[in-house]
Every structure is written in C-alpha cells, then in structure tokens.
C-alpha positions as CSV (number, residue, x, y, z in Angstrom):
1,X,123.6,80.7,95.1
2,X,120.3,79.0,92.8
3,X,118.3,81.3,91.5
4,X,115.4,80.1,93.7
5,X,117.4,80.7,97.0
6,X,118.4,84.1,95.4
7,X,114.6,85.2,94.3
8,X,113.4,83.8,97.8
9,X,116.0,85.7,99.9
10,X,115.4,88.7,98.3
11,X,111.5,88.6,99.2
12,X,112.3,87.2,102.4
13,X,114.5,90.7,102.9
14,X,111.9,93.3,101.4
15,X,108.9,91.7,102.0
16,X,107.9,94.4,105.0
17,X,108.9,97.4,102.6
18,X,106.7,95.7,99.3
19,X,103.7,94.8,101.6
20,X,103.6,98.3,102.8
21,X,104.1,100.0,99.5
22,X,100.7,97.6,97.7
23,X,98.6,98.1,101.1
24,X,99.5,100.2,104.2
25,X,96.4,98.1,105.8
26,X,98.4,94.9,105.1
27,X,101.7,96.8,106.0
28,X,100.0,97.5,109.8
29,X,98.9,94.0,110.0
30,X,101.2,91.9,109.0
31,X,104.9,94.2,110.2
32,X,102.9,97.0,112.8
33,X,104.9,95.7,115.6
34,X,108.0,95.2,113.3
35,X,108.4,98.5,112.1
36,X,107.7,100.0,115.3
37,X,110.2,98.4,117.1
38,X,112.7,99.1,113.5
39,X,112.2,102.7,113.6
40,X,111.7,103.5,117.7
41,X,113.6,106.2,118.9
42,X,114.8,106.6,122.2
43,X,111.5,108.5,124.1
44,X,111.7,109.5,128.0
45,X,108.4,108.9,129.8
46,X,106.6,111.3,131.1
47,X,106.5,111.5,134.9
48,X,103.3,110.9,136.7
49,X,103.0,114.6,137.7
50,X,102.9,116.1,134.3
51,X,101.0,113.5,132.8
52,X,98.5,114.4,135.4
53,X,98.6,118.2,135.0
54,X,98.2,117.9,130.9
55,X,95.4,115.3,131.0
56,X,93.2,117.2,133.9
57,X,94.2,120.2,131.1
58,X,92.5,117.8,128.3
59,X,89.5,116.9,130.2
60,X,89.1,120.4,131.3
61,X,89.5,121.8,127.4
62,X,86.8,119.3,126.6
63,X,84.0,120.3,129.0
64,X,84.5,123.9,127.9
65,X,84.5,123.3,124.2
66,X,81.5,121.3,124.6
67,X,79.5,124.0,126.8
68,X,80.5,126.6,124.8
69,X,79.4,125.6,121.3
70,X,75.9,124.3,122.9
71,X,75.2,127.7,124.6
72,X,76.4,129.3,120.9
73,X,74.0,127.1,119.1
74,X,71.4,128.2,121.6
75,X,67.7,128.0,120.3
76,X,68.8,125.9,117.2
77,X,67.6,122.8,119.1
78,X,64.1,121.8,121.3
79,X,66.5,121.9,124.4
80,X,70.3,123.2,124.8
81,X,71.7,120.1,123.6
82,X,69.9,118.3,120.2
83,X,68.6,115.0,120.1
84,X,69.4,111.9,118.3
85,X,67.4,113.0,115.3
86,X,68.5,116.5,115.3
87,X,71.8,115.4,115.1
88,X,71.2,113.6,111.9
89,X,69.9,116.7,110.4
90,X,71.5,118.9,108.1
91,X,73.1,121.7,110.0
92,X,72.2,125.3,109.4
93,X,75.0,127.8,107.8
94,X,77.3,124.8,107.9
95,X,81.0,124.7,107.2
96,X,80.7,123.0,103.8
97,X,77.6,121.5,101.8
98,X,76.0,118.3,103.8
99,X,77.4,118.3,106.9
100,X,75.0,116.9,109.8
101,X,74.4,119.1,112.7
102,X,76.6,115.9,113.9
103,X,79.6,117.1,112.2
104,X,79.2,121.0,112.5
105,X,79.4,120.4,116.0
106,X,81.5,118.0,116.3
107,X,84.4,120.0,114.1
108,X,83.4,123.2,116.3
109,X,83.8,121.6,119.6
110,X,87.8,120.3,118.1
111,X,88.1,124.0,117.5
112,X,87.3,125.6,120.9
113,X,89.2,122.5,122.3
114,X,92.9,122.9,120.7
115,X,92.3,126.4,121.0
116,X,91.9,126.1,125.0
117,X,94.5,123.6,125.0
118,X,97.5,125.6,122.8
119,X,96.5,128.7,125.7
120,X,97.0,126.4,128.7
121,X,99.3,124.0,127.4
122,X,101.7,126.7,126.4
123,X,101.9,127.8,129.9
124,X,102.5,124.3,131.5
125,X,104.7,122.5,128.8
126,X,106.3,125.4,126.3
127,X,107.8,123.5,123.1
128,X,106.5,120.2,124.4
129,X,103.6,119.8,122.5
130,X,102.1,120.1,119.1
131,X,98.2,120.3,118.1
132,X,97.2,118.8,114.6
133,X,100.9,117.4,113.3
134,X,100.6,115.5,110.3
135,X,102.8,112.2,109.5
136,X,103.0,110.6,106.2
137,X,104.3,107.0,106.2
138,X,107.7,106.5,104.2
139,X,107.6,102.9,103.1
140,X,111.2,102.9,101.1
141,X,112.9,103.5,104.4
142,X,110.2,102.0,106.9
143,X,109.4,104.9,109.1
144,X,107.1,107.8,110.1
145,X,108.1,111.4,108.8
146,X,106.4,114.9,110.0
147,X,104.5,117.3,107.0
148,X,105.3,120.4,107.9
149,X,102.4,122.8,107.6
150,X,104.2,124.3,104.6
151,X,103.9,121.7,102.7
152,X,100.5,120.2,103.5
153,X,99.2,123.5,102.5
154,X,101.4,123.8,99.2
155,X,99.9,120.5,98.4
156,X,96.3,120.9,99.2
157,X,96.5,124.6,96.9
158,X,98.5,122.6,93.9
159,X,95.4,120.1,93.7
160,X,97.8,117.4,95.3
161,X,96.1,116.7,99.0
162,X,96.1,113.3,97.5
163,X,99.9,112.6,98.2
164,X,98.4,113.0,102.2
165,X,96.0,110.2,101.7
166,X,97.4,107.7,104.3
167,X,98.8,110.5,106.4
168,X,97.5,110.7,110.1
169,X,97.2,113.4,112.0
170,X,95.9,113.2,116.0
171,X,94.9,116.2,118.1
172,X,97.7,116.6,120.3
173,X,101.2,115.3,120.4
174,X,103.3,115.5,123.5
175,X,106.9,115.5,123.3
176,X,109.9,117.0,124.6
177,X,110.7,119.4,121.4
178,X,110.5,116.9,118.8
179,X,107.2,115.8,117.2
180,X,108.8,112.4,115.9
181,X,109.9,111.5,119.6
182,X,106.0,111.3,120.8
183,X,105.4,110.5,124.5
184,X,101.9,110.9,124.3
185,X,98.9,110.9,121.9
186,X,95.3,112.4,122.3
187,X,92.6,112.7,120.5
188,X,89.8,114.4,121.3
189,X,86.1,112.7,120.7
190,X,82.8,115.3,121.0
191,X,80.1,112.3,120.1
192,X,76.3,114.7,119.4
193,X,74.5,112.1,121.4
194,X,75.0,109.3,124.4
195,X,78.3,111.6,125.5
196,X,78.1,109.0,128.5
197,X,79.2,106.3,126.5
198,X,82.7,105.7,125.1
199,X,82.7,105.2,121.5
200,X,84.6,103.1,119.9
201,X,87.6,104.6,117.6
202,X,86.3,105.0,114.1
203,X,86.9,102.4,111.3
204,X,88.3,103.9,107.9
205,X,86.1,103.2,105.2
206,X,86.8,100.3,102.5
207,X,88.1,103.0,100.2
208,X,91.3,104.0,102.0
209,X,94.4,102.9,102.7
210,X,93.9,101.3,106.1
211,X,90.3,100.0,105.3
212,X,89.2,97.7,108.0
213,X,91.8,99.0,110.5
214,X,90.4,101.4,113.2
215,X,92.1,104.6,113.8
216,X,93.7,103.9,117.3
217,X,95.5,100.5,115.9
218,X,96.9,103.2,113.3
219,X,97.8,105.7,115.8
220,X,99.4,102.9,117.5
221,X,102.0,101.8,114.8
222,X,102.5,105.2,113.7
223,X,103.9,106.2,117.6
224,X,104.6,102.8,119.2
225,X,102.3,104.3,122.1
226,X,98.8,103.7,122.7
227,X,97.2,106.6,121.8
228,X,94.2,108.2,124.3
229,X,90.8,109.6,123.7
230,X,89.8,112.5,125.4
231,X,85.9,113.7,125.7
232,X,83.8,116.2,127.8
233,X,82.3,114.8,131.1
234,X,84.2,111.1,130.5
235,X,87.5,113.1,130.6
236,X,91.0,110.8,129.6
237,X,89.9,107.3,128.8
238,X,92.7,104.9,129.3
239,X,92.4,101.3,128.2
C-alpha cells in the first residue's frame, strides 16, 4: 500500500474522532448525525400516557415557579411582574455581582421549578428521571459519558471547572434508570418579558466550544432525541 493511499485511509478512518477533538462545533456539524447513530443505545419510548402525565407535571412546575418568585419579589417592581427595562436592571441582593434582575429571576424560577418537579416527579416516575445531569463529550471513543456530581464538584473546588467546558447539562432527563439511555429531554425557559412568545434556544457565544451552534442542535446530538422547552403559561412546546 503507497504511502498516499496509507496517509489518506487513515484520515479517511479518524477523521470524525480529529474533527471533534480541534472543534466540537465542527464535530456537531459535520458527524452530529454520525455519531448519534454510532453510539445509540437501545431506548424504549415512552407511552403516550406517561408522556402526558410528566409533561402536564412540567407545565404545571412552571406556572408555580413563575407565580411564586413574582409574589416573593413583590414591591421590587412598578407592578407584580417588571417591565422590559426593569429587567435590564441590576438586580437587588443578587446571587453574584452583575446579574440583571433578568437573570436573578430567571435562575430563581429554575429553582422553585426542579424543586416542584423532583416532589411530583418522584411520586409518578421513581428512578426514572434525573434533574441537572451533566455529560461531557468523549471524543477518543465517540460518545456521551455522565459527570457524576462527585466529580463536577471535585473539579469546580480543585480550580478545574474548565475540564466541564463543552459539557451539557439540561433540566430534566427522563429515563428508565439509566441517565445515558434518555427518552426525554426538557428544559425549562422563564424569559422576564414577552412570556407569550417562544424564544428561540440560545446561541453559545463565539468563545466556546460550540460557537455558532444553538443549544437544542447540541442537546440534540448529545441524546439523539429532540430535546423540549418547557415555560409557564405556554406549557411543553413541541416542534
């Protein structure tokens, strides 16, 4: 065998597994579908009943969470909920140093929402389901592995929360007692203004690793499902 024919096979071979290890943005567009269909694992589909019963469960988290942080931030804003220029202003006692009142409530509202949804969910699906799972990407053997709290939090006190950049990690995973074998993905989406629109999944900036992808086309690859936003009055948004 030339040289040339060698050299060209050889690229030919690894060419998914070197694309995704210089640019997991390159990786999802040029071998998404690729390594999806590589590294899918047999996944039983959830019935129409339960699918029903966890999604009215969703929509009914999100109205709560919603409701329940306005009426806590009560007298903060002109009227109970702000308006487009409150929400662009810095928020009072907030979580960390220049967040919007945007944000604050935003990361509030995901709060009171997984916490209603680990209390109901655990009730209708016990073991099926997991709230905030991280995945990192494993481009030497082409497929999505789980970071176990454990470790996310060894890494983030060591100084390392770098290693996670590229890592996803959606609201809610439903399974059937394994995380990997996903049969549904939700994300839950608490816009501070025009909550009668959908929004559009958010882009990742040009400094990460999936610049110009949005985050459902990365949800996408990591799960081979489409993944589903969830929001207060709107409820499950299917496309």
């Amino acid at each position: 065998m030339s040289p040339g024919r060698s050299d060209s096979f050889r690229y030919s071979f690894d060419s998914p597994s070197a694309a995704c290890r210089h640019s997991l943005s390159g990786c999802v567009a040029l071998y998404g579908k690729e390594i999806a269909s590589a590294t899918a694992v047999l996944k039983v589909a959830l019935d129409v009943p339960t699918r029903n019963d966890i999604e009215r469960t969703l929509s009914e988290c999100a109205d709560i969470a919603r409701s329940e942080v306005l009426l806590r931030h009560e007298g903060d804003f002109a009227s109970l909920t702000p308006t487009a220029d409150e929400c662009k202003q810095w928020a009072k006692n907030a979580r960390s140093k220049g967040m919007t009142w945007a944000m604050q409530l935003g990361t509030e509202m995901h709060e009171e929402a997984l916490e209603c949804v680990e209390e109901r969910l655990s009730k209708l699906r016990p073991g099926g389901f997991s709230l905030e799972p991280r995945y990192r990407y494993d481009s030497r053997q082409n497929r999505w592995k789980q970071v176990s709290r454990e470790e996310e939090q060894a890494l983030d006190e060591s100084g390392n929360s770098g290693e996670l950049k590229g890592s996803v990690k959606p609201d809610v995973v439903i399974h059937q007692g394994d995380p990997l074998r996903a049969q549904a993905v939700y994300d839950f989406k608490f816009p501070c203004m025009n909550i009668d629109e959908i929004p559009n999944w958010p882009r990742y900036p040009p400094t990460h690793p999936y610049s110009g992808l949005d985050q459902g086309t990365v949800y996408e690859w990591a799960f081979s499902i489409k993944p589903t936003r969830v929001m207060p009055r709107l409820g499950v948004i299917h496309e």
